[in-house]
DRENDO-1510 file (C-alpha; in Angstrom, 1 decimal, always signed):
<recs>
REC; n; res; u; v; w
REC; 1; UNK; +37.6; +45.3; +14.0 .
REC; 2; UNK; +35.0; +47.9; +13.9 .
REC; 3; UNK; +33.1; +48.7; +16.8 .
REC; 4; UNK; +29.2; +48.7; +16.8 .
REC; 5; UNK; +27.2; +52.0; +17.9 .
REC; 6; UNK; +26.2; +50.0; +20.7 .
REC; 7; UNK; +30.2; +49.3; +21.5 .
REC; 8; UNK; +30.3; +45.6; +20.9 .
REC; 9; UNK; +32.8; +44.7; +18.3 .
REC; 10; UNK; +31.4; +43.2; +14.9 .
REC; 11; UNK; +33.6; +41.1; +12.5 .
REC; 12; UNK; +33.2; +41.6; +9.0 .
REC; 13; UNK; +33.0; +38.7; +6.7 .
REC; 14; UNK; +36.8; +39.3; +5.4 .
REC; 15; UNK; +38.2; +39.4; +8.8 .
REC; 16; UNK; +36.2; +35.8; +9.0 .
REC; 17; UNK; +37.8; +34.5; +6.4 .
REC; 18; UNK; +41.2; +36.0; +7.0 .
REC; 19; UNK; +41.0; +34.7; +10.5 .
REC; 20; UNK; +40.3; +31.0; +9.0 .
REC; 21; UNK; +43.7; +31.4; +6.9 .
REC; 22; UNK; +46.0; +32.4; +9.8 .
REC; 23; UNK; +48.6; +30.6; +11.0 .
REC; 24; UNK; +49.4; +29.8; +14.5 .
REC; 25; UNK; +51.5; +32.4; +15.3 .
REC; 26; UNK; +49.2; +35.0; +13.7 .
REC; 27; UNK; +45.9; +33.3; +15.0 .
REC; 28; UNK; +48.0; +33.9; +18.5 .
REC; 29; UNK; +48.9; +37.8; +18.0 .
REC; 30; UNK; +44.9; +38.2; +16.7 .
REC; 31; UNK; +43.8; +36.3; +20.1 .
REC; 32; UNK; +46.0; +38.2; +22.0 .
REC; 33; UNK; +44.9; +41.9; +20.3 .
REC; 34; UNK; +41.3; +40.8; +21.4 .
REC; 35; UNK; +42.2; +39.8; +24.8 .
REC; 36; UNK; +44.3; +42.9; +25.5 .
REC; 37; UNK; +41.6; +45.5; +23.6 .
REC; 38; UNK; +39.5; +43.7; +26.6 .
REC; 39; UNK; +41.7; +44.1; +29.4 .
REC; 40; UNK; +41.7; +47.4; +28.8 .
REC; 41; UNK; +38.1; +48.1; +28.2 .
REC; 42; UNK; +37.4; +46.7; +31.7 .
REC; 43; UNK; +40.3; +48.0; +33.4 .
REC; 44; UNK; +38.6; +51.5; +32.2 .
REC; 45; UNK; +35.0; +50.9; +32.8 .
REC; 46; UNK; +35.9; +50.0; +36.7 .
REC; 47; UNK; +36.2; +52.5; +39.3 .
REC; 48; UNK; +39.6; +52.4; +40.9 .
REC; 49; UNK; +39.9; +53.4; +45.0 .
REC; 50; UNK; +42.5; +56.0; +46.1 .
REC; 51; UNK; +44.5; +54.9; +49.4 .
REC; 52; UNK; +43.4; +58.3; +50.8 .
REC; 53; UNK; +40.0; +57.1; +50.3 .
REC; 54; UNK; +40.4; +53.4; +52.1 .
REC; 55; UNK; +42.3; +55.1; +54.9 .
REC; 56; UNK; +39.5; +57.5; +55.7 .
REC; 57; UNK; +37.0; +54.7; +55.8 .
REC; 58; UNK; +39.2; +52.5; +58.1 .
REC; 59; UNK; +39.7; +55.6; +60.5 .
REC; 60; UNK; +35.8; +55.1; +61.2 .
REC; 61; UNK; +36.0; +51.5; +62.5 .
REC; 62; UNK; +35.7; +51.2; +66.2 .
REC; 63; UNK; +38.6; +50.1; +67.7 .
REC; 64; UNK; +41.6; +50.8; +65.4 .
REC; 65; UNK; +44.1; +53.3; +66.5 .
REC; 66; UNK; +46.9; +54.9; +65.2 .
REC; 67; UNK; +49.4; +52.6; +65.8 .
REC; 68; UNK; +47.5; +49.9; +63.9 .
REC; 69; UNK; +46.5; +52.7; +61.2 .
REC; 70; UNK; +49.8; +53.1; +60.4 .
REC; 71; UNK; +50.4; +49.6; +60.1 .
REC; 72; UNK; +47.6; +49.1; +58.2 .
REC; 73; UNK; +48.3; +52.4; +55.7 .
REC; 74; UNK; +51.8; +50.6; +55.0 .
REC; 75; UNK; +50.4; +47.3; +54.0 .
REC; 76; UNK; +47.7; +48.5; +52.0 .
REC; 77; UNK; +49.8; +50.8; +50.3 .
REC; 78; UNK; +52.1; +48.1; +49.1 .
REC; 79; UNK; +49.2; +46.3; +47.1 .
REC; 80; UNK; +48.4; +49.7; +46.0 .
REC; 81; UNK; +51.6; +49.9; +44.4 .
REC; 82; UNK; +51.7; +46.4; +42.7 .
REC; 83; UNK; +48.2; +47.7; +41.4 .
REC; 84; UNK; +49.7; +50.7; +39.9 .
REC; 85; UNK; +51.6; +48.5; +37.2 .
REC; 86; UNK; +49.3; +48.9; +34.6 .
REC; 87; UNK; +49.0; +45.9; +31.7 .
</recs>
């Protein structure tokens, strides 16, 4: 598929009528390309936090110390991690 200047994807008339002759299995890989090309379009248009950055901000609330900061840093660091595991 070719991309628009204005970045939206445009089928041509071909791909239509390919599309219209696939299979099940082929309409499923061509759904699936779409989804993923998606995926990561949005993955890359959102602005991801560093842990740094969320531990900083949580060192200004009133009321948590370092004993709960550590505890804190470890269990935001483990969804961190499963976050890492990209698509």
């Amino acid at each position: 598929m070719k991309k628009k200047p204005n970045q939206k994807y445009m089928t041509t008339r071909v791909q239509y009528k390919a599309a219209k002759q696939y299979d099940h299995e082929q309409f499923d890989a061509f759904c699936t390309n779409i989804y993923v090309e998606g995926f990561k379009d949005g993955a890359n248009s959102v602005k991801g936090a560093d842990i740094t950055d969320v531990m900083e901000r949580i060192k200004t609330v009133k009321g948590i110390g370092e004993k709960r900061l550590a505890q804190i840093e470890t269990e935001v660091s483990a969804l961190f991690q499963k976050k890492d595991k990209k698509f």
